[in-house]
TIVO-2410 file (N, C-alpha, C; in nm, 3 decimals):
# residues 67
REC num residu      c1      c2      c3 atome chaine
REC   1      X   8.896   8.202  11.206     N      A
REC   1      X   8.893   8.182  11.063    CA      A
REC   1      X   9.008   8.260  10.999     C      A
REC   2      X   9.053   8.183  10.942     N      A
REC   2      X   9.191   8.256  10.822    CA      A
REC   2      X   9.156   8.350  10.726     C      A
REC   3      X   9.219   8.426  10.732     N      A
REC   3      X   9.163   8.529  10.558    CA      A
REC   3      X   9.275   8.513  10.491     C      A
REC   4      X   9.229   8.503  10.334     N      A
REC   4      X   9.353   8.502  10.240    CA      A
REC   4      X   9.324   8.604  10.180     C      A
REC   5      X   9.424   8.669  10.068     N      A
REC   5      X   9.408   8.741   9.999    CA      A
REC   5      X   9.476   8.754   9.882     C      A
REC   6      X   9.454   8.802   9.790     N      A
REC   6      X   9.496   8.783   9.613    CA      A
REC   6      X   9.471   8.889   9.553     C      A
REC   7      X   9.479   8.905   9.448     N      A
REC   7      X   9.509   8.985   9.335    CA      A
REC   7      X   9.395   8.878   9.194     C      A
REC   8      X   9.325   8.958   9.136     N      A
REC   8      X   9.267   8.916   9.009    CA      A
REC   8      X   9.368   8.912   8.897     C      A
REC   9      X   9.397   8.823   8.846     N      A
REC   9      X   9.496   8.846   8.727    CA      A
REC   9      X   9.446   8.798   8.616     C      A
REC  10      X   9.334   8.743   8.605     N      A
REC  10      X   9.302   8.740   8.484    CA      A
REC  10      X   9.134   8.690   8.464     C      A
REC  11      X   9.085   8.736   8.356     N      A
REC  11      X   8.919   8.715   8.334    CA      A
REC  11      X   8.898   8.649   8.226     C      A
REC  12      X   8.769   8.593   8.217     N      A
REC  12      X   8.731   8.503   8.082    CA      A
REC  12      X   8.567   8.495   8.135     C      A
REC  13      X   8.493   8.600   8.121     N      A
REC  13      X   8.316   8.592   8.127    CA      A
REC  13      X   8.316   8.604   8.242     C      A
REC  14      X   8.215   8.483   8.346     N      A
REC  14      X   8.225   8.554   8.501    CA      A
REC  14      X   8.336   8.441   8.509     C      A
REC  15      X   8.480   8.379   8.484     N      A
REC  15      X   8.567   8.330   8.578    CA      A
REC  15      X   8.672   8.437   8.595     C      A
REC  16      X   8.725   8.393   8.688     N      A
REC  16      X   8.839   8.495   8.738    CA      A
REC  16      X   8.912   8.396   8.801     C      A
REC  17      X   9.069   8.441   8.748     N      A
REC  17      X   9.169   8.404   8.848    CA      A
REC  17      X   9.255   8.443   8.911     C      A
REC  18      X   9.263   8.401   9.036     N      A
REC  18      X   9.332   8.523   9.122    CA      A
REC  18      X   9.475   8.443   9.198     C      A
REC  19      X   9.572   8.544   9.195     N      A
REC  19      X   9.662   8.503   9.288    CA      A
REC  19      X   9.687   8.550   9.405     C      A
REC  20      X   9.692   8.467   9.486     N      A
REC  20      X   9.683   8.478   9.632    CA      A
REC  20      X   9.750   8.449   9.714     C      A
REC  21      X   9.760   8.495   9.847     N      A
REC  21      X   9.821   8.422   9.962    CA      A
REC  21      X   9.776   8.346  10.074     C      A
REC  22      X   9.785   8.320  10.188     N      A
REC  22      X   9.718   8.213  10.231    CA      A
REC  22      X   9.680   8.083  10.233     C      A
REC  23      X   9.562   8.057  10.316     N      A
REC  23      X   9.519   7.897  10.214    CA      A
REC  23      X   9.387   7.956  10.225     C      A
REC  24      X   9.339   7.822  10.122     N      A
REC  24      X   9.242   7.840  10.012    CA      A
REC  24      X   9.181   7.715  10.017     C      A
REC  25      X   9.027   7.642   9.970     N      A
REC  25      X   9.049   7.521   9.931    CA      A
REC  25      X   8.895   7.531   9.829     C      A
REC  26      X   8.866   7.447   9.755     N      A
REC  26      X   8.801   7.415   9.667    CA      A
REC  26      X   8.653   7.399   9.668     C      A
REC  27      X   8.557   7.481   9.607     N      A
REC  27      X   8.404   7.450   9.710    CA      A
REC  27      X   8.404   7.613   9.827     C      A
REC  28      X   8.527   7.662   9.862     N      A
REC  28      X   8.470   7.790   9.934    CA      A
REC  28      X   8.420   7.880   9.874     C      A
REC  29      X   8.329   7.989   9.938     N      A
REC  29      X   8.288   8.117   9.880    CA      A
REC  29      X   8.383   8.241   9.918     C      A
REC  30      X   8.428   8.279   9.825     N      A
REC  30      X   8.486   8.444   9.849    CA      A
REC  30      X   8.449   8.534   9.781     C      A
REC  31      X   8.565   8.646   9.772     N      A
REC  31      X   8.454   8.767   9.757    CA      A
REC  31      X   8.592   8.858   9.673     C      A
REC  32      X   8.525   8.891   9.525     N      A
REC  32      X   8.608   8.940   9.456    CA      A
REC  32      X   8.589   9.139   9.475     C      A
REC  33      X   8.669   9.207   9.523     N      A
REC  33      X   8.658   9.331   9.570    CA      A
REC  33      X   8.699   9.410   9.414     C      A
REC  34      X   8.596   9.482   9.389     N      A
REC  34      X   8.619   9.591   9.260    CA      A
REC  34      X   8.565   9.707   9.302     C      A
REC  35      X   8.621   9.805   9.387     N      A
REC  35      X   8.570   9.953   9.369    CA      A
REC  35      X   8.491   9.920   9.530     C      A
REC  36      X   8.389   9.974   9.482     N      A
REC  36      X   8.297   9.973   9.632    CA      A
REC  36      X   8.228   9.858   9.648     C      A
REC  37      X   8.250   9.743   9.508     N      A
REC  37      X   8.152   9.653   9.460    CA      A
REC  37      X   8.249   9.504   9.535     C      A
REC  38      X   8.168   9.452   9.597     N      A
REC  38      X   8.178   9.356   9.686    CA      A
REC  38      X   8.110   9.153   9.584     C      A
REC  39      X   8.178   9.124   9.532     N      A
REC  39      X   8.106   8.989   9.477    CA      A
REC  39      X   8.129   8.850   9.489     C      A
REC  40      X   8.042   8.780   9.562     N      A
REC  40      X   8.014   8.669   9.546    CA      A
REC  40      X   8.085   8.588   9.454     C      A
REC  41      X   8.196   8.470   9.499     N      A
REC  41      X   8.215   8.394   9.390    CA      A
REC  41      X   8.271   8.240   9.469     C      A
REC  42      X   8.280   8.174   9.393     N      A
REC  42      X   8.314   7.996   9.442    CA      A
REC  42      X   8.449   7.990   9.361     C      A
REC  43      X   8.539   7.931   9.496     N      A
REC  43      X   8.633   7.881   9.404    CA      A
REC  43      X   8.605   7.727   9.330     C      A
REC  44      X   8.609   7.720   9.260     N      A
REC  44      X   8.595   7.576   9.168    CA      A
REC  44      X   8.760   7.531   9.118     C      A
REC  45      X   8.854   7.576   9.081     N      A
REC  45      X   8.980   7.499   9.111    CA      A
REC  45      X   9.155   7.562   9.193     C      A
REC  46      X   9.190   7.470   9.247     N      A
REC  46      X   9.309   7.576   9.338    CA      A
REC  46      X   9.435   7.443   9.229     C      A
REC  47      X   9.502   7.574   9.215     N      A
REC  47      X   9.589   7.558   9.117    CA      A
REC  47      X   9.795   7.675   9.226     C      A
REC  48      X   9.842   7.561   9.296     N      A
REC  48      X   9.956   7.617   9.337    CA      A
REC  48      X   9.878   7.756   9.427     C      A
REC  49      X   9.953   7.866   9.413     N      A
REC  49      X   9.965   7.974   9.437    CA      A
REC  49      X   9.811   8.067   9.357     C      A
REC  50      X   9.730   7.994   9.280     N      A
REC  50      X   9.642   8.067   9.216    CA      A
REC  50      X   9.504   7.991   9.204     C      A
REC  51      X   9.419   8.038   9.200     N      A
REC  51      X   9.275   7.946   9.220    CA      A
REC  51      X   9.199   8.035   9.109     C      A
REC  52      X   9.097   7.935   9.043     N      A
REC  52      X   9.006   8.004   8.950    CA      A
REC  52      X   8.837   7.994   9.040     C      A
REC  53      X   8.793   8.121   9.032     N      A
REC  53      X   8.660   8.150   9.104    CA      A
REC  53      X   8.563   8.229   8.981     C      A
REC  54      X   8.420   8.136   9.004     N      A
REC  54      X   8.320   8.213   8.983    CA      A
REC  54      X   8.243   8.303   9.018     C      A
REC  55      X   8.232   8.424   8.989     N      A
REC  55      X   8.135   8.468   9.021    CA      A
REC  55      X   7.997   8.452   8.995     C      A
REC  56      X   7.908   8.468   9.107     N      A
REC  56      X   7.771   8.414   9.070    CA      A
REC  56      X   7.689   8.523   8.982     C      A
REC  57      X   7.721   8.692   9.039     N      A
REC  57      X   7.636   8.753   8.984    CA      A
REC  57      X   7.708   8.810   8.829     C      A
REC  58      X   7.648   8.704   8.735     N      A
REC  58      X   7.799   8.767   8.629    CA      A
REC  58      X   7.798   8.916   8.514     C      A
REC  59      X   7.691   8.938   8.557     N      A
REC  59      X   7.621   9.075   8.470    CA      A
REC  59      X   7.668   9.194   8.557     C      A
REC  60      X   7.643   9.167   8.711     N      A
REC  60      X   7.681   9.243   8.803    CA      A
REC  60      X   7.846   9.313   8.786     C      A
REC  61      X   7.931   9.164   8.798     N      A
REC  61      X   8.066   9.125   8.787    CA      A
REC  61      X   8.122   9.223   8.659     C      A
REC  62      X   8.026   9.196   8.534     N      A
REC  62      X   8.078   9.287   8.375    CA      A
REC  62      X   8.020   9.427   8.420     C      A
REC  63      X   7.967   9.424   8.485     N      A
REC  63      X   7.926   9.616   8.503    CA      A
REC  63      X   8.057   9.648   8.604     C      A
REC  64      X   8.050   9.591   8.729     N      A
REC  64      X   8.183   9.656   8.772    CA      A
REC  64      X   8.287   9.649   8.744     C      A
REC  65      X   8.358   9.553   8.624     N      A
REC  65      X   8.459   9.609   8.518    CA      A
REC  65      X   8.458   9.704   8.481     C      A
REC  66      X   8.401   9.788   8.415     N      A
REC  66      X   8.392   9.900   8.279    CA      A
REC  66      X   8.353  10.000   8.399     C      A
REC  67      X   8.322  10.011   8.479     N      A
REC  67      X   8.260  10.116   8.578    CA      A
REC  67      X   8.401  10.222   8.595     C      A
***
């Protein structure tokens, strides 16, 4: 299995979009890394070099912002 990896560059509630390297495709689950905090999210669109992902737990997701 391939691992990709990215950078969060930008937020809007629980979406996030991240730029990345690798491949990627649409419908996978990954995992947005903040601190020690590990989260759950779907990518829902791959856009070039950058994909927008949900996170599922999104209360979780706004606490480990501000943390």
């Amino acid at each position: 299995m391939a691992t990709a990896t990215g950078k969060i560059v930008a937020v809007n509630g629980n979406m996030i979009t991240v730029a990345f390297t690798g491949a990627v495709a649409q419908n996978e689950v990954g995992y947005a890394v903040l601190g020690d905090k590990r989260l759950m999210a779907e990518i829902v669109r791959v856009r070039g070099s950058r994909c927008d992902m949900q996170v599922f737990d999104a209360k979780q997701f706004i606490d480990a912002l501000f943390e």
